[in-house]
C-alpha positions as CSV (number, residue, x, y, z in Angstrom):
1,X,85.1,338.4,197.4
2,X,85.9,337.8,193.6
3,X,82.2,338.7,192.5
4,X,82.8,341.9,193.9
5,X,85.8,341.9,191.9
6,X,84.1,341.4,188.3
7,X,80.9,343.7,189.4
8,X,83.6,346.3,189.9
9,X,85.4,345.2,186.2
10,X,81.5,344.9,184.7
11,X,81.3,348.5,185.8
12,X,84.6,350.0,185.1
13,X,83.8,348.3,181.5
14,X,80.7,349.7,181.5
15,X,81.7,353.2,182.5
16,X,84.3,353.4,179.6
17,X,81.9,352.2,176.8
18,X,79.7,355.3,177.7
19,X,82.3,357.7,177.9
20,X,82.9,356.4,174.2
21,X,79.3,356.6,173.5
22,X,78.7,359.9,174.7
23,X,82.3,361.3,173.0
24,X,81.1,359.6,169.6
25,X,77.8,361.9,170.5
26,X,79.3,365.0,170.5
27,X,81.6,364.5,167.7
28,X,78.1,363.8,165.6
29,X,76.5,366.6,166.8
30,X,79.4,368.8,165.9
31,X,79.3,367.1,162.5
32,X,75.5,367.7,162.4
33,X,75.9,371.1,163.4
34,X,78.2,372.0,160.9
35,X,76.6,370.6,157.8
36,X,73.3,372.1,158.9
37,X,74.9,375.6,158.5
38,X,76.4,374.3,155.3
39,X,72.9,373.4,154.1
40,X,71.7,376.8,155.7
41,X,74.4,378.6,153.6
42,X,73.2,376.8,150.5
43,X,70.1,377.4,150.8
44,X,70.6,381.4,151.4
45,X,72.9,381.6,148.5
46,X,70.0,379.8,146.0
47,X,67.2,381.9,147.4
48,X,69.1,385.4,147.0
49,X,70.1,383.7,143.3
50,X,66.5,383.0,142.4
51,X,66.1,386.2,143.4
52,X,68.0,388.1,141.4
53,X,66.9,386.2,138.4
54,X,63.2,387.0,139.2
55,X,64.6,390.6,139.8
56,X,66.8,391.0,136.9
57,X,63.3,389.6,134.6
58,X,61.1,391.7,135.6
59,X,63.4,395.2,134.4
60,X,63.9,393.0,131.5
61,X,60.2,392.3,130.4
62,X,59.7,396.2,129.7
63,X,62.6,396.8,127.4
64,X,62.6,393.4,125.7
65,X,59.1,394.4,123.3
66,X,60.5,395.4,120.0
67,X,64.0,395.3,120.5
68,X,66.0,394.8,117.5
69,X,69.1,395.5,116.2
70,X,69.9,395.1,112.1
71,X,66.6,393.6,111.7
72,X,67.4,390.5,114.5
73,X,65.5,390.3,117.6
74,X,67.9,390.9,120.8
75,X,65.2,390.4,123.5
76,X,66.3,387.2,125.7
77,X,64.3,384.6,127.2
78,X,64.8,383.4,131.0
79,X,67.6,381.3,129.8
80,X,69.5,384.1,128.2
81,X,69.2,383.1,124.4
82,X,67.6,385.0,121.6
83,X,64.6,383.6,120.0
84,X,67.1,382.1,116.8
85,X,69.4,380.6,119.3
86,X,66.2,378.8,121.2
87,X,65.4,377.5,117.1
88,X,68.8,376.7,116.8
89,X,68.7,374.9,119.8
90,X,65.4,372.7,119.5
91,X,66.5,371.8,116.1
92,X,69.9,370.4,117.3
93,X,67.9,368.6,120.3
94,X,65.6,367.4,117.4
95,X,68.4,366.2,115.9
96,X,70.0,364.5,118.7
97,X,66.3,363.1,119.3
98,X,66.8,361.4,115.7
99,X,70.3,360.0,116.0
100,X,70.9,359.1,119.3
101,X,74.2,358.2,120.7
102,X,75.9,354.5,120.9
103,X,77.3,353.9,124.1
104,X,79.3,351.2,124.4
């Protein structure tokens, strides 16, 4: 009579760790769900960005050939500077290159 007693305790415990299991379940999925369509969203928004960078370089590649204003070049690269800012720019990285940093 008391083994039927703990087979009936075994179960009941046994019963309430899977109810817990399968509630722990769903909450993951929910969570898994919703940062998928995060990620999804992300994604989108980066494509449609790279997009309109491709987009917005191709009307740019006609009118940037011989563009000047006051004798100074106003064409852009993809990154958006003008051919003195990208030589300003490798000489400070130059310069960096030579003195680098201390970190302490």
């Amino acid at each position: 009579m008391f083994r039927f007693l703990r087979v009936v305790k075994r179960l009941e415990e046994a019963e309430e760790k899977l109810d817990r299991i399968e509630s722990a379940f769903k909450k993951l999925q929910v969570e898994w769900a919703d940062t998928y369509e995060k990620f999804r969203n992300l994604h989108f928004r980066v494509t449609k960005r790279a997009q309109q960078i491709e987009k917005s370089e191709a009307e740019q590649a006609p009118s940037q050939e011989g563009d000047t204003v006051g004798g100074e070049e106003t064409a852009t690269s993809g990154n958006g500077l003008s051919p003195r800012q990208i030589e300003l720019q490798s000489k400070i990285l130059a310069r960096r290159m030579r003195f680098p940093r201390q970190t302490q």
